[in-house]
C-alpha positions in Angstrom: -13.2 -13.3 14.2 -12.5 -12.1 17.8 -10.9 -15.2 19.2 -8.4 -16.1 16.0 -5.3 -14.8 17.8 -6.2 -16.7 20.9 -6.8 -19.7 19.4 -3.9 -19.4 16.6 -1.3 -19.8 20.4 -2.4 -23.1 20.9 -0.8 -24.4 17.8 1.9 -21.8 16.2 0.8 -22.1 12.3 3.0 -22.1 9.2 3.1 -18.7 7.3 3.2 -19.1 3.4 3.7 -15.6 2.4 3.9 -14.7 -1.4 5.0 -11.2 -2.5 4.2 -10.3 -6.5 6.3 -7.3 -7.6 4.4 -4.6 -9.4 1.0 -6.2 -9.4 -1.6 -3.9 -10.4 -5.3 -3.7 -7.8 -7.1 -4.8 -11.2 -4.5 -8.1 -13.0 -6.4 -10.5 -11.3 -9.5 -12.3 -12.8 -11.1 -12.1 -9.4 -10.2 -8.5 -9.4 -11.7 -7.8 -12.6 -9.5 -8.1 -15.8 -11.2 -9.7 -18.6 -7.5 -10.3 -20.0 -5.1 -12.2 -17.4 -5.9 -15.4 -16.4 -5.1 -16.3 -13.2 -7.7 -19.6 -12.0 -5.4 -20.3 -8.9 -4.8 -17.2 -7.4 -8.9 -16.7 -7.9 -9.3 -20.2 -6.3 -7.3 -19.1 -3.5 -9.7 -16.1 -3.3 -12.5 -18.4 -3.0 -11.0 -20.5 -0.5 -9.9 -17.5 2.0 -11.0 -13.8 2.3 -10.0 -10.9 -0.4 -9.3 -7.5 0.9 -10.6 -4.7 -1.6 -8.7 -1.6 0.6 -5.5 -3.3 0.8 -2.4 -0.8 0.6 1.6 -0.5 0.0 3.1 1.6 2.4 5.0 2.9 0.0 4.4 3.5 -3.7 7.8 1.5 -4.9 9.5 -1.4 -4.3 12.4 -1.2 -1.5 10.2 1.5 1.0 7.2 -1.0 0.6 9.4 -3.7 1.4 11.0 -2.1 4.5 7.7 -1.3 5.6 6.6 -4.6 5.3 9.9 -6.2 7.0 9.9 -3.8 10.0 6.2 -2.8 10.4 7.3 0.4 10.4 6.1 3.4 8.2 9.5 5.5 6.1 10.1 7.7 8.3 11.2 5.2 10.7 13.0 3.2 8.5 14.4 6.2 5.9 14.0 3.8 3.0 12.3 6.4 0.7 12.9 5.7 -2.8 14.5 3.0 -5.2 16.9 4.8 -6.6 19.5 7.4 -5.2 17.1 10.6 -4.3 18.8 12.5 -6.5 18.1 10.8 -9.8 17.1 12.6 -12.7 17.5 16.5 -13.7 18.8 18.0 -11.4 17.4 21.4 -13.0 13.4 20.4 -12.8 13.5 19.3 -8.9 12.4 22.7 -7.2 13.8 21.3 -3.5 16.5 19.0 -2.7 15.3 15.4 -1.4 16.2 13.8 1.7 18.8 11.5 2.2 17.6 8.2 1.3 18.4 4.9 2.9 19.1 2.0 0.7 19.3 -0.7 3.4 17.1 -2.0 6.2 20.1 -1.0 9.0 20.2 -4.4 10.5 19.5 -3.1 14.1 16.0 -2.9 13.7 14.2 -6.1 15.1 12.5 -7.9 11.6 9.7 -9.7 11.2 11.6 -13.1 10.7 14.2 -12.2 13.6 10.5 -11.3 15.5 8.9 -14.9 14.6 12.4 -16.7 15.5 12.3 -16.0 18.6 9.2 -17.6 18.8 10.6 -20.6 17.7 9.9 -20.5 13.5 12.4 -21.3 11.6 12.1 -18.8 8.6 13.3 -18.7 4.9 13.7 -16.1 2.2 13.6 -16.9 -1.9 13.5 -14.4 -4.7 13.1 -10.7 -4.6 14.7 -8.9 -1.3 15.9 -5.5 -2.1 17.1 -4.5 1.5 20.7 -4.8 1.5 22.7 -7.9 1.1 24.3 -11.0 3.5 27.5 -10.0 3.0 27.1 -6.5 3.9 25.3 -7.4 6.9 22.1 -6.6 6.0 20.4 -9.7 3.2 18.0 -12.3 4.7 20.7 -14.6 6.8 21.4 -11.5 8.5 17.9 -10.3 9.4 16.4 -13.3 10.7 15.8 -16.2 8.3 18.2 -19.2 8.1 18.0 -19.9 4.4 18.0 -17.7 1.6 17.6 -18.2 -2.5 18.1 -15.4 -4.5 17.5 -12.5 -1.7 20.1 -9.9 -2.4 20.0 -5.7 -3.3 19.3 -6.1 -6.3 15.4 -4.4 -7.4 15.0 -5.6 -10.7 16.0 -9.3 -11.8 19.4 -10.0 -13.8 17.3 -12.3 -15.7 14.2 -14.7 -16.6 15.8 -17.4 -17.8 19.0 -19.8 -16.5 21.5 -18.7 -16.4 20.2 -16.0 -14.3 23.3 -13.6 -14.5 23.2 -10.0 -16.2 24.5 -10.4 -20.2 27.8 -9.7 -19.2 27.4 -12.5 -16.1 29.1 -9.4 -13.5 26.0 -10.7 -11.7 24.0 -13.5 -11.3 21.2 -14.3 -8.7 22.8 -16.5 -5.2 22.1 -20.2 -5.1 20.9 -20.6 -8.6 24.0 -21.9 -9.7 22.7 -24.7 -11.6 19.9 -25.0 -13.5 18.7 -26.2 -17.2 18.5 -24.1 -20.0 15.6 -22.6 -20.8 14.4 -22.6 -16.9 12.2 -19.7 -16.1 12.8 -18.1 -12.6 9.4 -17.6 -11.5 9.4 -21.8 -12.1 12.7 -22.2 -10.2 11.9 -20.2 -6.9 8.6 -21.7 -6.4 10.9 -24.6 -6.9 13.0 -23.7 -4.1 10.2 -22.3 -1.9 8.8 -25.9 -1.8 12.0 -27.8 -1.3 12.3 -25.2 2.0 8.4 -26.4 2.8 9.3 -29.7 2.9 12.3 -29.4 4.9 10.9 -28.0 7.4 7.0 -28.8 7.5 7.3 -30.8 11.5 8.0 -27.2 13.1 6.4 -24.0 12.5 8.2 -22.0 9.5 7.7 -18.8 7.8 8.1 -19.1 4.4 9.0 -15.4 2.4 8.4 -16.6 -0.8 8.6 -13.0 -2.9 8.8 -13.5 -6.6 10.3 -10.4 -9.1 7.9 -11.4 -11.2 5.9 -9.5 -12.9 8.5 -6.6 -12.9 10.1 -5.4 -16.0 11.6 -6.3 -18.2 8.5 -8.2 -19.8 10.0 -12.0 -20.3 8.1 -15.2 -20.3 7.9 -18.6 -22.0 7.7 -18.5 -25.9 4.5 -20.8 -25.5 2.6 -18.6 -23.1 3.2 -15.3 -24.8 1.7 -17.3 -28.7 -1.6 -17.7 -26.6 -2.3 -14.5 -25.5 -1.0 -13.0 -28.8 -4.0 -14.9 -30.3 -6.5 -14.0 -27.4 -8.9 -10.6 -27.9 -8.0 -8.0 -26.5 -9.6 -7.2 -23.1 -11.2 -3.5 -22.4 -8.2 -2.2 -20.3 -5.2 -5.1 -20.8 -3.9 -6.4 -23.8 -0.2 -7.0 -23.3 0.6 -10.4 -24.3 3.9 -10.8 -22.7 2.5 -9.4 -19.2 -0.5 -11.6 -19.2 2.0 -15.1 -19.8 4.3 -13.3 -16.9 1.1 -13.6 -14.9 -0.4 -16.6 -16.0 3.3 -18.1 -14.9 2.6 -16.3 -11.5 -0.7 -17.8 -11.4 0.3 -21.3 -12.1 3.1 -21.3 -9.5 0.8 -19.8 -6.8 -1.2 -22.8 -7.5 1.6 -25.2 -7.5 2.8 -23.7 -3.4 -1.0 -24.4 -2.9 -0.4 -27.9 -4.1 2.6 -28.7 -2.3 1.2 -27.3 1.4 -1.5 -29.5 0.4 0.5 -32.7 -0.3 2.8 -31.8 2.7 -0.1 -32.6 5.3 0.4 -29.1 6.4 -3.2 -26.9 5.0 -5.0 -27.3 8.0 -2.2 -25.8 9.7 -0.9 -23.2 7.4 -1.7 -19.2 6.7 -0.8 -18.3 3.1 -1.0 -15.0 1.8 -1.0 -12.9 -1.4 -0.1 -9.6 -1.7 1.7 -7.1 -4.4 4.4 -4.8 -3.0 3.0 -1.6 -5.3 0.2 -0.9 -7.4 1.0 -2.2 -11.3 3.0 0.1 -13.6 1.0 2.1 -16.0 3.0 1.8 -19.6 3.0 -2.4 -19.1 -0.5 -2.6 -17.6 -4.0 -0.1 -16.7 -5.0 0.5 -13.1 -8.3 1.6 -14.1 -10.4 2.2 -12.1 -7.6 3.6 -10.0 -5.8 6.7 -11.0 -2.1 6.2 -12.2 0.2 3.5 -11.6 3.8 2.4 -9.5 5.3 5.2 -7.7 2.4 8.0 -7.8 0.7 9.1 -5.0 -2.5 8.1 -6.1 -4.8 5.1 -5.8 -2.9 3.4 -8.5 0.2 3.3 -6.6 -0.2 1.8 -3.6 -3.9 -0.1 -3.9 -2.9 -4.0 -4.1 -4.0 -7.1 -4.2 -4.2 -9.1 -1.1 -5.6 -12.5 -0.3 -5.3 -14.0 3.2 -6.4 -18.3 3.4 -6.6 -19.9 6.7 -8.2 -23.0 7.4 -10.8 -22.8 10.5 -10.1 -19.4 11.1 -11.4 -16.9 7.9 -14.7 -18.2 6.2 -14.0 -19.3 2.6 -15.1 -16.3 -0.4 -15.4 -13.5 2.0 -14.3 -10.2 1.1 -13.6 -7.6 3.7 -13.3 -3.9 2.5 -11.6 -2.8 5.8 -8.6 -1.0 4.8 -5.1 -2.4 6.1 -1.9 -1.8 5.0 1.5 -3.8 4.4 2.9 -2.4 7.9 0.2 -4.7 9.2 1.5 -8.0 8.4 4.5 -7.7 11.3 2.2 -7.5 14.3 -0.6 -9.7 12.8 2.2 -12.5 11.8 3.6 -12.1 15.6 0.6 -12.5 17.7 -0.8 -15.2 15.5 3.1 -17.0 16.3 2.1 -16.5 20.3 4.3 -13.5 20.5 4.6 -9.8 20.9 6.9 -7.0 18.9 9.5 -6.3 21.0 9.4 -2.8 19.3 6.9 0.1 18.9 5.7 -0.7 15.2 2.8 1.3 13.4 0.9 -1.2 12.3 -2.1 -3.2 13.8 -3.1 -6.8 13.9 -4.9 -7.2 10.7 -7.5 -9.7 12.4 -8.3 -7.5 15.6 -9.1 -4.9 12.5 -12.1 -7.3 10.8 -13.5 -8.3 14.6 -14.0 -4.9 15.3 -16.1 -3.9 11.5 -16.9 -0.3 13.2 -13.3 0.4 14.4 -11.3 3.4 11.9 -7.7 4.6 12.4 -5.6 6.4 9.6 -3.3 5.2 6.9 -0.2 7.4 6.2 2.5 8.2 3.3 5.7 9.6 3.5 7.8 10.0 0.3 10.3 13.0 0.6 12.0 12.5 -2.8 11.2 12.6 -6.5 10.7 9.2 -9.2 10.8 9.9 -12.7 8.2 9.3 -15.1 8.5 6.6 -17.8 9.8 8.5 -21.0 6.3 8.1 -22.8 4.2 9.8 -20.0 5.1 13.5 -21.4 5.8 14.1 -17.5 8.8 14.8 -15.6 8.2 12.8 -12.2 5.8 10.0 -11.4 6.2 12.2 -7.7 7.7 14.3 -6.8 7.8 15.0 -2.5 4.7 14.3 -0.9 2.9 12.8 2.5 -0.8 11.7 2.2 -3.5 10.1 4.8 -6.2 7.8 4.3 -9.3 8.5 7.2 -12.1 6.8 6.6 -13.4 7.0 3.2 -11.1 10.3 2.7 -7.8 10.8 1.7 -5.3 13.8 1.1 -1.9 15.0 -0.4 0.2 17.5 0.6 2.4 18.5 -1.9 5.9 19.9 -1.0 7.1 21.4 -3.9 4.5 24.4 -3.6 2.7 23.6 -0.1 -0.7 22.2 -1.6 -3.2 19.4 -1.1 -5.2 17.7 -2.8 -8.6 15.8 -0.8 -11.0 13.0 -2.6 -14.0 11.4 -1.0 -12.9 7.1 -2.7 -16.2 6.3 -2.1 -17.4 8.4 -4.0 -14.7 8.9 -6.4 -12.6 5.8 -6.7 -10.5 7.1 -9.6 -9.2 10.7 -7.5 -11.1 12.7 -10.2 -12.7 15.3 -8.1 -10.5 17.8 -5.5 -12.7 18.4 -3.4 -10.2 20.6 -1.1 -11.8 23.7 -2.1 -15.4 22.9 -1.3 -14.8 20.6 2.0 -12.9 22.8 4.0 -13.8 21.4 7.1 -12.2 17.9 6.0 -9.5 19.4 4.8 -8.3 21.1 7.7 -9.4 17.5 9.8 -6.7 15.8 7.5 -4.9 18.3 7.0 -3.9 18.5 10.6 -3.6 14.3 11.6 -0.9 14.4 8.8 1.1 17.5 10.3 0.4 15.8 13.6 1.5 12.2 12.5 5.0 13.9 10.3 5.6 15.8 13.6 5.2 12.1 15.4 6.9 10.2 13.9 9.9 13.2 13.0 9.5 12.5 9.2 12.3 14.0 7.6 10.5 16.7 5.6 12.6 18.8 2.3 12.3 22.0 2.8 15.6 23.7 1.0 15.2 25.2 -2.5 17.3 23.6 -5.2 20.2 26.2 -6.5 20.2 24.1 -10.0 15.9 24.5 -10.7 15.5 26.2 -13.6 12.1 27.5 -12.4 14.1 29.6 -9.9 15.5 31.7 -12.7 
């Protein structure tokens, strides 16, 4: 594994990268559900290596995706949250959230403007969540020169052509025309592929990053019938989620198909990976405490498969932990080049040639996200920074200044504080995160909310 990056400069490969949205640690077959089926995406598995400590940066969509576009941790960026920080009752926040950035400011350096100017042409289709073209901020503006679909928008307008919202105010850009009945986790591969074959003589960096399987749950008729006749599994039983990912499945087989057809495996990278962990009330995390937008295992833990012909033996499994600032700087020195700013992540292959070599993961989410109505809970978080060292992790809660500190190998599901009785470790963690928020001037929320009710 030590020579990859040298040897990936002497022929720049293609990068076939495939984002799910809201794919839970545990909806995969290789991953363990007894309830999805998803033979491609486990065949991919087999072929490449499959990371069990994979992370989010974030816990939600747009920060994990502005992580992932500017290998930069939130604070950096100041793309905290999904919605405006100040969502929900005003009366049960006890402090008042930071300002929160709902755009990647286009004067950061991207990842695609990063591998352009090492001569890859790059293009966007589905999911962006960033900003949008015409405000100077969508895909054409950050780097790639085509885009399908990419716009603010977090949540798609809909499943099926015509993709507009029911009142057609809004309809996903460049899908236009279609046929009824059209699914759009069908039509983007679609478009992902035509982009392939346009431009498979020249390096490319394909961002292919489906809204599949966010809500709301919608998937072919035919799909949903089978697994509404299928036993239950022990932890998933959701019929419409499971034909959601069984349409995922078969369209990460059918990119695998078409790189194959092209001429173009040898010579291509392509990656899996899930922008959050899975939301709880459509699917179950377990082992993995909670779900989408907690600070637990549950919300940032995620799938992630890496294939790459020559390079990564096929079935192995690495349990080195990376994150999805990594991909910037791994994607850049594989393309021959070097970030041209400081970034927080690391080469994700420099990480598996050196198996002994540790460095800390880190949180930053100075805002509150509302819990789904059923959970009996105000806020799925509310503002909090953790760290991963080693096999430890701890939260730091700023509501009331306390932490939290589990041992995952030991206690995978966060079960256990063990902040009381490890003192030592907690002070260790304790003080890399105050050094790291201090570091990186993380915008911290510190003033008491005049409106919380538990001030009175």
């Amino acid at each position: 594994m030590h020579s990859i990056a040298l040897q990936a400069k002497v022929s720049q490969p293609n990068i076939v990268f495939i984002m799910a949205d809201d794919l839970g640690w545990t909806d995969l077959g290789v991953t363990g559900s007894d309830f999805y089926e998803t033979p491609n995406i486990d065949r991919l598995a087999s072929q490449g290596m499959l990371f069990t400590n994979a992370y989010a940066a974030a816990a939600n969509s747009a920060p994990s995706r502005a992580c992932f576009m500017t290998g930069m941790y939130t604070p950096r960026h100041g793309v905290f949250t999904v919605n405006p920080p100040d969502r929900g009752d005003k009366t049960k926040r006890k402090l008042i959230p930071i300002p929160n950035n709902e755009d990647v400011c286009a004067d950061f350096v991207t990842m695609a403007e990063a591998l352009q100017s090492n001569g890859y042409q790059c293009g966007h289709v589905g999911k962006w969540h960033l900003g949008d073209d015409k405000d100077g901020t969508g895909p054409l503006s950050q780097g790639f020169v085509f885009n399908i679909a990419g716009e603010r928008a977090g949540t798609p307008y809909a499943y099926f052509y015509p993709y507009c919202n029911p009142k057609k105010k809004k309809c996903h850009l460049g899908l236009d025309e279609g046929t009824p009945g059209e699914y759009l986790t069908d039509r983007l591969t679609s478009e992902a592929i035509g982009f392939m074959n346009e431009h498979k003589e020249q390096p490319f960096f394909l961002y292919l990053a489906h809204h599949a399987v966010h809500t709301p749950l919608r998937a072919p008729q035919q799909m949903i019938e089978k697994y509404e006749k299928k036993a239950k599994g022990r932890y998933h039983s959701n019929p419409v989620y499971a034909a959601m990912i069984e349409s995922l499945d078969q369209n990460v087989g059918r990119v695998c198909r078409a790189v194959d057809s092209l001429g173009i495996a040898d010579n291509t990278i392509i990656v899996f990976y899930s922008d959050n962990g899975g939301s709880e009330p459509v699917t179950d995390n377990f082992p993995l405490r909670e779900g989408k937008g907690s600070p637990y295992e549950g919300g940032t833990r995620v799938p992630l498969i890496i294939k790459w012909p020559r390079k990564i033996e096929p079935g192995t499994i690495s349990d080195v932990p990376v994150s999805g600032v990594d991909f910037y700087p791994t994607f850049v020195e594989i393309a021959g080049g070097k970030p041209v700013a400081e970034l927080d992540g690391d080469d994700i292959f420099s990480l598996l040639g050196r198996q002994a070599y540790e460095r800390d993961l880190f949180w930053h989410f100075p805002a509150y996200l509302e819990s789904y109505k059923k959970s009996g809970k105000d806020w799925r978080a509310t503002p909090y920074s953790s760290i991963r060292s080693g096999d430890w992790k701890l939260i730091y809660y700023y509501e009331d200044k306390s932490v939290e500190l589990f041992n995952l190998k030991d206690d995978l599901s966060e079960t256990h504080d063990l902040s009381r009785s490890q003192s030592v470790k907690r002070k260790e963690l304790y003080g890399k995160l105050m050094d790291w928020i201090k570091h990186t001037k993380a915008p911290v929320p510190m003033e008491l909310n005049p409106y919380y009710l538990g001030n009175k």
